[in-house]
N, C-alpha and C positions, 0 to 999 in steps of 0.2 A: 571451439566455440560452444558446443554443446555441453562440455563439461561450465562451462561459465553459467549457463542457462540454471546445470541441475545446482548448482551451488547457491546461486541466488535464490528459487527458490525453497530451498534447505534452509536460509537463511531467514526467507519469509515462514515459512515453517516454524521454526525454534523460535522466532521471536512472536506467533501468533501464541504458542503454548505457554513460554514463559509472559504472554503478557495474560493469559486468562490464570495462571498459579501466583499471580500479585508479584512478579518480579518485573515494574516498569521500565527499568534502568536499562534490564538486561535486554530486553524487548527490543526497545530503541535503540542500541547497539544494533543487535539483528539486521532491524530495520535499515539502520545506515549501512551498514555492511552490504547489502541486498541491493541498495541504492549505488552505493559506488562504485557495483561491480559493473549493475546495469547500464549505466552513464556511458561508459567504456565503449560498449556495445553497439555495431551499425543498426540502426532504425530495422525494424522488424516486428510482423507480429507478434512472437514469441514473446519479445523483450518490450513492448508496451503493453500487453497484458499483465505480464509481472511485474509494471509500473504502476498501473494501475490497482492490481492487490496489496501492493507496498505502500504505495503515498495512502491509499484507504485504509491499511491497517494502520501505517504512524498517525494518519489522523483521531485514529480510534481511540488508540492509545493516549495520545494525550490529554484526548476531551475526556477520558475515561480519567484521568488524575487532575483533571482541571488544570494543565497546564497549557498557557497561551504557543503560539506560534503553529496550529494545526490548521490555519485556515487554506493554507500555501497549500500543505498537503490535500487540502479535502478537493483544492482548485484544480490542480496535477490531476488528483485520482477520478476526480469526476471526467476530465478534459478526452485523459484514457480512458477509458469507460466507452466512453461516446463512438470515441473516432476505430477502437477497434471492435465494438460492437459484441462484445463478452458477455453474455447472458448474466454470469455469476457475477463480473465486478460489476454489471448497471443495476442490478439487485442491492447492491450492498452499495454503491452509490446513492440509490434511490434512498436506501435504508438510511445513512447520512445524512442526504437532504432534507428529509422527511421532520426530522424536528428542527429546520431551519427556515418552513415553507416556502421554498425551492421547489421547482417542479425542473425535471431534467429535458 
């Protein structure tokens, strides 16, 4: 299980990099990837924390190309954020919300 964990990560990785070098497609790929490995995965800290940087990175991503369908995600990565209490994702949650006058 722990190899699932570094992979996903890896996966949110490569798709955080390729999404600040302008390759969106490849990003979101990533991202799903990350996503449906996680899904898999019994309930655990580990694995909603790296739901949490996922669904907030696909949401970035898209609103970053102006493409619809990111609001699911900002909802997912906020929800994580909250419930496992991650310093880093409620930052970058907050960061999110912030131009949508949401308060977390």
């Amino acid at each position: 299980m722990r190899s699932a964990y570094l992979t996903a990560a890896r996966s949110l990785q490569l798709g955080r990099e390729w999404a600040v070098a302008g390759d969106q497609s490849q990003a979101l790929e990533a991202y799903q990837e990350a996503l449906s490995l996680l899904r898999t995965l019994p309930p655990k800290r580990t694995r909603d924390v790296l739901l949490a940087h996922t669904h907030l990175a696909f949401y970035q991503t898209l609103a970053l190309v102006g493409s619809p369908g990111g609001q699911n995600h900002l909802h997912l990565g906020v929800s994580y954020a909250r419930s496992t209490r991650d310093p880093l994702a409620r930052a970058i949650a907050e960061e999110c919300l912030s131009g949508l006058d949401v308060v977390m």
